[in-house]
C-alpha positions in Angstrom: 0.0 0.0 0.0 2.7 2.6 0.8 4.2 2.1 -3.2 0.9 2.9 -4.4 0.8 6.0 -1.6 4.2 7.1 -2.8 3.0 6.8 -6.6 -0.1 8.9 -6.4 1.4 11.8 -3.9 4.8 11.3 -6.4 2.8 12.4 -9.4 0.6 15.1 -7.9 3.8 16.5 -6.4 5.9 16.3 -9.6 2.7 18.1 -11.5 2.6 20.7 -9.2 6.5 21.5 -9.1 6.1 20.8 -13.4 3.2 23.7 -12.8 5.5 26.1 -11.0 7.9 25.9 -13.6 6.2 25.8 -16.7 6.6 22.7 -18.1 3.4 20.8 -17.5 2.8 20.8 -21.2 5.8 18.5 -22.0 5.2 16.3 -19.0 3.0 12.9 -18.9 1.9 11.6 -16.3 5.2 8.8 -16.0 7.2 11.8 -15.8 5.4 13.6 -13.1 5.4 10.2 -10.7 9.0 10.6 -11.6 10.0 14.1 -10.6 7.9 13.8 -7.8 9.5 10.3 -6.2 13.3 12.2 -7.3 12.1 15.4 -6.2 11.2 14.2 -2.6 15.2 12.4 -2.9 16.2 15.2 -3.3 14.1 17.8 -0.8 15.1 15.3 1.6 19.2 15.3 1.2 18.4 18.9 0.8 16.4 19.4 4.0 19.6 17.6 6.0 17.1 14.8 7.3 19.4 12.2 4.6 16.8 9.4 2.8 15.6 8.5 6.2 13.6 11.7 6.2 11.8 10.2 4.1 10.0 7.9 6.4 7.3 9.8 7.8 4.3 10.7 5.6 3.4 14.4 6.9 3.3 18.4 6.0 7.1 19.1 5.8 8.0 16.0 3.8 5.3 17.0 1.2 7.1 20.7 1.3 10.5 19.0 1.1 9.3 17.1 -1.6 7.7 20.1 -3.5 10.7 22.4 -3.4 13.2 18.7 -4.5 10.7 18.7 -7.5 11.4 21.9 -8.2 15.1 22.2 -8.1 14.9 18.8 -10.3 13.0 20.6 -12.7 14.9 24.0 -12.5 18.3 21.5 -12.9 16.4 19.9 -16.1 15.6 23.5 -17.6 19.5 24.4 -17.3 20.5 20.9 -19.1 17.9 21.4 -21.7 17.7 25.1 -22.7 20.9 26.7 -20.9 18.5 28.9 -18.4 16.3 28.8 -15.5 12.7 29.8 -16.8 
């Protein structure tokens, strides 16, 4: 059960963060469980709380997870097009 928790709160994350930046348009679904499930990696690492942070199902993990989709999508956008939209 907590896969299918982590899938569905991966891809509403990772459409959110795609929202904030502006690439919704070029995003499926797939991709959106992706950046969300790397994005909350990467809040977490981020946040100082190491892949254990990731244990606990609650506000700040969903924050930490938001802004890690982000920076995966602002990190993408540099790759891609040589700026930060």
């Amino acid at each position: 059960m907590g896969w299918i928790i982590a899938i569905v709160v991966g891809g509403i994350i990772g459409w959110l963060a795609s929202m904030v930046m502006n690439r919704d348009a070029s995003m499926g679904i797939f991709w959106n469980i992706v950046v969300g499930i790397v994005g909350a990696i990467i809040g977490a690492l981020v946040g100082g709380g190491g892949v254990a942070g990731l244990a606990g199902f609650n506000l700040w993990s969903l924050i930490a997870a938001f802004i890690g989709a982000v920076i995966l999508l602002a990190i993408v956008n540099l790759v891609q097009r040589g700026r930060v939209r």
